[in-house]
C-alpha positions as CSV (number, residue, x, y, z in Angstrom):
1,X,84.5,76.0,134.4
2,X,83.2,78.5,132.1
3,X,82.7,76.7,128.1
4,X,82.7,79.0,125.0
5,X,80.8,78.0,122.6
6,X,82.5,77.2,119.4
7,X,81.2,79.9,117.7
8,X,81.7,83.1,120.4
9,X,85.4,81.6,120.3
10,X,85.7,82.1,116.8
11,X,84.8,85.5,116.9
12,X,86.9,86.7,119.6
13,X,89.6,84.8,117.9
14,X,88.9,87.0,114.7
15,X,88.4,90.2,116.6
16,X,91.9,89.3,118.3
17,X,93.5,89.0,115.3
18,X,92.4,91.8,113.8
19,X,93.7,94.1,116.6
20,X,96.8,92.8,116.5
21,X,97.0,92.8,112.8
22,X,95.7,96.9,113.2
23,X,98.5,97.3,116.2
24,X,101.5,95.9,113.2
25,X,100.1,98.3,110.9
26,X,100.1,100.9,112.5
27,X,103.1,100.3,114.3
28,X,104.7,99.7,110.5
29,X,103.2,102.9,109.5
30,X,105.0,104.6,112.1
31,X,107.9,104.5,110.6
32,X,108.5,107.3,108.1
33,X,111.2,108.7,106.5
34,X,112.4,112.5,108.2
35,X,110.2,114.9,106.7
36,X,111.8,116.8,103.2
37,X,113.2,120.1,103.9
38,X,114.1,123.1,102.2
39,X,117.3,121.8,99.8
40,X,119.3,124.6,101.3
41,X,118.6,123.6,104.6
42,X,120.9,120.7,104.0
43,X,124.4,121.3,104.9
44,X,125.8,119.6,101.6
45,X,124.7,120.7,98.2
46,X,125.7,122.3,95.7
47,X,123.6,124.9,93.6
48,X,124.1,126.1,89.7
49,X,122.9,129.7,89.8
50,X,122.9,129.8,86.0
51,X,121.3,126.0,85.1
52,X,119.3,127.4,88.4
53,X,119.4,123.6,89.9
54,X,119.9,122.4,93.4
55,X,121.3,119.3,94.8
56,X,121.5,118.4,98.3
57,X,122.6,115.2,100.1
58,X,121.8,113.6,103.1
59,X,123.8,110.7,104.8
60,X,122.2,108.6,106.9
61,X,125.1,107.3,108.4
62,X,124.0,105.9,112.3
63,X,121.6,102.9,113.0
64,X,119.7,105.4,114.7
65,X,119.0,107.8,112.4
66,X,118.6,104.5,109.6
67,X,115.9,103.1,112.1
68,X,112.9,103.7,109.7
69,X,114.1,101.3,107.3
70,X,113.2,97.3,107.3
71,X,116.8,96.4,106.9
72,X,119.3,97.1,108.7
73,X,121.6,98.9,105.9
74,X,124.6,100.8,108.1
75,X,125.0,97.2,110.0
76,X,125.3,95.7,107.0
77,X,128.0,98.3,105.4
78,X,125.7,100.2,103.2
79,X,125.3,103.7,103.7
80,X,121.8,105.3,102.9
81,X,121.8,108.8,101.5
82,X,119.0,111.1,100.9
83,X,119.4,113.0,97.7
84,X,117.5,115.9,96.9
85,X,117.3,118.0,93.4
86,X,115.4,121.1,93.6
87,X,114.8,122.4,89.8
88,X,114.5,126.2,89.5
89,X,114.4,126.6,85.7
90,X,111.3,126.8,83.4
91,X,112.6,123.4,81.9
92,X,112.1,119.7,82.7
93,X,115.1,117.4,83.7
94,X,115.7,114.3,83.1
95,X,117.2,111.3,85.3
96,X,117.4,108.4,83.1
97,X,120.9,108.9,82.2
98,X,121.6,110.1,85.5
99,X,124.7,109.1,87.4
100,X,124.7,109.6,91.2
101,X,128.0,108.3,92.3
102,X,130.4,108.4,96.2
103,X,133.3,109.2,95.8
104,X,135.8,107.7,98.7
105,X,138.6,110.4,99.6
106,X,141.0,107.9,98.1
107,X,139.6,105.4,95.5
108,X,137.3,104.6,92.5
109,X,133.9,106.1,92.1
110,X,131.1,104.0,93.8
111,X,127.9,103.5,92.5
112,X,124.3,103.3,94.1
113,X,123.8,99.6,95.3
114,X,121.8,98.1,93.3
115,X,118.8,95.9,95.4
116,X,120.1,92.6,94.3
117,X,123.8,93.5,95.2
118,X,122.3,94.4,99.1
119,X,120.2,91.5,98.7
120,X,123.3,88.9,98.4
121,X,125.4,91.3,101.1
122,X,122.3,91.5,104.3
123,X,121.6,87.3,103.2
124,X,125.1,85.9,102.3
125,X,123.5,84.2,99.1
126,X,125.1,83.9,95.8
127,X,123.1,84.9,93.2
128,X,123.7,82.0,90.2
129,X,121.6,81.4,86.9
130,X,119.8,78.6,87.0
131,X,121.3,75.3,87.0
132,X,121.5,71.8,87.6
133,X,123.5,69.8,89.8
134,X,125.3,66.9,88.3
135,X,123.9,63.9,89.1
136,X,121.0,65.0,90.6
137,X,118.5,66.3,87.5
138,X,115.8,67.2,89.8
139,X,117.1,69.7,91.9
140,X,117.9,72.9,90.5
141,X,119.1,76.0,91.7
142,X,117.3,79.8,90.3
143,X,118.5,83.0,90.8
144,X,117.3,84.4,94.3
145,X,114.7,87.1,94.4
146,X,115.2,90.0,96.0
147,X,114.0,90.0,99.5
148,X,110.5,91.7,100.2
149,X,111.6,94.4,102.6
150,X,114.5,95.3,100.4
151,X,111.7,95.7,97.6
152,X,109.4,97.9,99.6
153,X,112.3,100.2,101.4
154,X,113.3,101.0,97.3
155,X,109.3,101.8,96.7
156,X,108.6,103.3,99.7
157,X,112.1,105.5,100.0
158,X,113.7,105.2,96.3
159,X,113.1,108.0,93.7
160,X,109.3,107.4,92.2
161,X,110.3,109.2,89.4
162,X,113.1,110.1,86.8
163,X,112.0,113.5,85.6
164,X,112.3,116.5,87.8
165,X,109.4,118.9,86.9
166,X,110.0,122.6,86.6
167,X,109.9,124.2,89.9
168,X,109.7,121.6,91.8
169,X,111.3,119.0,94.5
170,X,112.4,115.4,94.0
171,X,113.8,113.4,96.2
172,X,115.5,109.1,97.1
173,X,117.0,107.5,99.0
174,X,120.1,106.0,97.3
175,X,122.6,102.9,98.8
176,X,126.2,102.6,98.9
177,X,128.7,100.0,99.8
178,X,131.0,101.4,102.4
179,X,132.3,98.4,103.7
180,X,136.2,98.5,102.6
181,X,136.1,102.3,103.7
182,X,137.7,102.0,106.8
183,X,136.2,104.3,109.8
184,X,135.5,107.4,108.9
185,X,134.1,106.7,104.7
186,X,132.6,110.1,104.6
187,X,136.1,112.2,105.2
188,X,136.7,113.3,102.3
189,X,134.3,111.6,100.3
190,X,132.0,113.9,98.0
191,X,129.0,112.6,95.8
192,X,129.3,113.1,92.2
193,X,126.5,113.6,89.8
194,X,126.6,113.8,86.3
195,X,124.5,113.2,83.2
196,X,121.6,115.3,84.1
197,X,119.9,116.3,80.8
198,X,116.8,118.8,80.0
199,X,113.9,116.7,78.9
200,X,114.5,117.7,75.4
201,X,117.6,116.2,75.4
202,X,119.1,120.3,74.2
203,X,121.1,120.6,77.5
204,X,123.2,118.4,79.8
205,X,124.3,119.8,83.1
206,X,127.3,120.4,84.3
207,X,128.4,118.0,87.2
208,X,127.7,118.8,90.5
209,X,130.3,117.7,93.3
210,X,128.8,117.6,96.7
211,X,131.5,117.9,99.9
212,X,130.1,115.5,102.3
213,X,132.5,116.9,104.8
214,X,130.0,119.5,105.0
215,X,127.6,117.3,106.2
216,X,130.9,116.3,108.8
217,X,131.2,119.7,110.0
218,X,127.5,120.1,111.2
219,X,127.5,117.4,112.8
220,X,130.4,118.8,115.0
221,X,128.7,121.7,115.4
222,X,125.9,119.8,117.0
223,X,128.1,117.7,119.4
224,X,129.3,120.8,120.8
């Protein structure tokens, strides 16, 4: 029988755990968004020759074509979409006021999900204040944090930014709760944007409304 010494089997201990730690990383690294493309290249947008601004969106509506993420969203009823907003003009825009909504074929506007609100859906928690149970002063419930991989898909895949430089690309990921949509959520369904302002606050957009049965119709293309 063959002894290691205590100290050799420390090191190959360490060296094992650092190729496996070097294996996770890279296999974690791996997994990257689609590259951007060209916002024309994306069958639905919507494009305001004179305010010379694009906006394209991209549904990631499969498992398969979510895989990149940590969570799985489209299991979970949430619908990732790529938005894109290619700014032409001379001016800087602005996205703080921004509104970025789905709009179901029958129905109320929807809003991007916010990461709490997936949070509570993917781990069936209610989130609560802080409180105390009667009788028992020293347990005590606090609002639950948001769950690390939700955190890093908004910082890795979320917009980094709210301002949109002149001639230039920016793009996010944005989340919506499709759950009570029935089968086919996108038929129909456009995304709404509205409240895009210039930087100097002179000029606010006008709306753009974004068919997402384009998007529909290229996939059949595809299938055929």
């Amino acid at each position: 029988m063959i002894i290691v010494p205590r100290v050799r089997w420390m090191q190959l201990r360490t060296f094992a755990t650092a190729v496996l730690l070097v294996c996770s990383l890279s296999a974690h690294a791996a997994k990257k968004a689609p590259p951007l493309q060209d916002v024309l290249q994306y069958p639905a947008n919507d494009t305001h020759a004179q305010e010379k601004v694009t906006i394209a969106v991209d549904p990631y509506d499969t498992r398969a074509r979510a895989d990149f993420f940590r969570i799985d969203y489209v299991g979970h009823g949430f619908l990732p979409v790529r938005v894109i907003i290619r700014n032409d003009s001379d001016k800087a825009l602005s996205l703080d006021d921004a509104r970025i909504q789905l709009v179901p074929a029958h129905g109320e506007r929807i809003p991007a999900a916010l990461p709490s609100e997936i949070n509570r859906r993917v781990f069936r928690i209610k989130d609560v204040g802080a409180k105390h149970i009667p009788g028992v002063p020293i347990i005590t419930y606090h609002k639950t944090p948001v769950d690390k991989k939700i955190a890093d898909d908004d910082k890795d895949f979320g917009f980094r930014s709210t301002t949109v430089e002149p001639h230039s690309t920016l793009s996010g990921f944005l989340f919506y709760d499709i759950n009570d949509m029935g089968d086919a959520p996108l038929k129909g369904a456009e995304i709404y944007v509205r409240e895009i302002r210039t930087m100097d606050g002179k000029q606010r957009l006008f709306p753009f409304t974004i068919s997402l049965n384009k998007y529909l119709a290229s996939k059949d293309k595809e299938t055929k």
